[in-house]
N, C-alpha and C positions, 0 to 999 in steps of 0.2 A: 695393494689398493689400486683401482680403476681411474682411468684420467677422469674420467666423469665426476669423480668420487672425491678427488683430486681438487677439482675446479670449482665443484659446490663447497669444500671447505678454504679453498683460498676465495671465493669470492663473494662468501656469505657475509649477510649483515652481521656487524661485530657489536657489541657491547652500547658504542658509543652512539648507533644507528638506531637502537630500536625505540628509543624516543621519538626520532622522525615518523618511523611506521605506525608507530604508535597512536599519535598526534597529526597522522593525516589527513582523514576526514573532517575536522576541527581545522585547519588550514586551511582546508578547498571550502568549508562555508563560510571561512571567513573573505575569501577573494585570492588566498596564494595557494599554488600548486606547485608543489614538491616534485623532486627528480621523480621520475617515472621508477626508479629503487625503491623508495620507503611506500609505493603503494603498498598496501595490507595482502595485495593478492601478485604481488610481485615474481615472476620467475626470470631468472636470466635468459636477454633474447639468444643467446645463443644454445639453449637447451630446447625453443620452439622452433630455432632455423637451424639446420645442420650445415646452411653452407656458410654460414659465418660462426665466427673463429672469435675464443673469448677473449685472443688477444686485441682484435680490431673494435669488438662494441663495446658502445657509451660508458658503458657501467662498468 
């Protein structure tokens, strides 16, 4: 298995998240905005920047 491969299943939304994703846009028209995670079109920032490291970002 590939760290890549690795990292997308350790850091994927689990079970108990996909209500947040789910119920995001229902959130943001109501006035709150959810972690930048449960967006619908959400990818880990460290899979669109390669110089940071999935130990250091937010998520």
């Amino acid at each position: 298995m590939s760290l890549d491969t690795e990292r997308a299943e350790l850091y994927a939304l689990d079970e108990t998240e996909y209500y947040w994703r789910d119920q995001y846009n229902w959130f943001l028209k109501q006035g709150y905005q959810l972690r930048p995670r449960y967006r619908p079109s959400w990818t880990p920032s460290w899979q669109a920047d390669n110089q940071q490291s999935s130990a250091t970002a937010e998520e």
